[in-house]
C-alpha positions, -999 to 999 in steps of 0.1 A, spaced: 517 -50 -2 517 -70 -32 550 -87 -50 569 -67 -68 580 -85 -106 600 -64 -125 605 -26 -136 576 -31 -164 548 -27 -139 524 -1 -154 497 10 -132 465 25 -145 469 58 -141 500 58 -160 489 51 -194 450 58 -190 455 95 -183 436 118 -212 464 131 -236 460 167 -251 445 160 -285 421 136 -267 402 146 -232 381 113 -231 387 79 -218 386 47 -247 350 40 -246 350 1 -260 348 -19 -226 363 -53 -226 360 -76 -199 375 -105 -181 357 -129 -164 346 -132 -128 362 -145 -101 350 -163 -66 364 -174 -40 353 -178 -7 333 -210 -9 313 -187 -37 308 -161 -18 327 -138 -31 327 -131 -67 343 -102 -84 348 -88 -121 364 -59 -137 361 -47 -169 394 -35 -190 393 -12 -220 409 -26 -257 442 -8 -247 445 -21 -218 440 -53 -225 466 -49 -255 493 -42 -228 484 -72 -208 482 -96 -239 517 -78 -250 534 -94 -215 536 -61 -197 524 -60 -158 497 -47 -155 477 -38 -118 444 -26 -115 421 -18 -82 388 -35 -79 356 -20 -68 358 -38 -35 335 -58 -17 320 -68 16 324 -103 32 311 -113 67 306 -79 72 341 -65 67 351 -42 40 383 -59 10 400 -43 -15 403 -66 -48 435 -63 -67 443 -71 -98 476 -84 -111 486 -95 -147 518 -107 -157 532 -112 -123 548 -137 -131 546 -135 -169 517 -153 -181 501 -152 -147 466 -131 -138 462 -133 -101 435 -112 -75 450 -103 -45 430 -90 -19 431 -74 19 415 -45 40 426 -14 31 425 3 67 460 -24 77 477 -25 33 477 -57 39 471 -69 4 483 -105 11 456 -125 7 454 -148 -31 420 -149 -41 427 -163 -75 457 -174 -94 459 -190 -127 472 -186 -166 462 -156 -182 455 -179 -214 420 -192 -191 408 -151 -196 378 -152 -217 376 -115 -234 346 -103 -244 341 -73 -260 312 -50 -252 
């Protein structure tokens, strides 16, 4: 388990969900750079749409799930965290099967994010 920051954590599916009057997700991809750790080996990315990047640059925290990846032939989950502390973007990671999501793969200013729009 991750720390917890304050009661403005949003996760994904909390503001991401389809509303009524619109049954698609936002289809403009932005993206935020990759991230390795791992003496290299392990690099990951994740791509964020316009609105949800708005909520991270706004301050609130913000958590996404990875897509994962192998390393020495076990299985990690990569997870995201913005604004925990503010300013902050930091990937946690662990093996799902034990929640232990302890382990700091990257840590820095959320100012260093490059976003590109796709």
């Amino acid at each position: 388990m991750w720390r917890k920051c304050d009661n403005r954590s949003l996760r994904l599916a909390e503001y991401l969900q389809p509303t009524k009057a619109s049954h698609h997700m936002p289809k403009v991809s932005y993206k935020a750079p990759a991230a390795t750790w791992g003496n290299g080996e392990v690099m990951v990315e994740l791509g964020v749409s316009k609105d949800q990047w708005d909520h991270i640059a706004r301050g609130d925290r913000v958590e996404f799930k990875g897509r994962g990846y192998w390393y020495e032939g076990d299985w990690f989950q990569d997870i995201w965290d913005f604004n925990c502390p503010h300013g902050e973007w930091i990937i946690w990671y662990g093996q799902p099967n034990d929640g232990d999501f302890s382990g700091q793969g990257y840590n820095g200013p959320i100012s260093s994010v490059v976003v590109e729009g796709r």
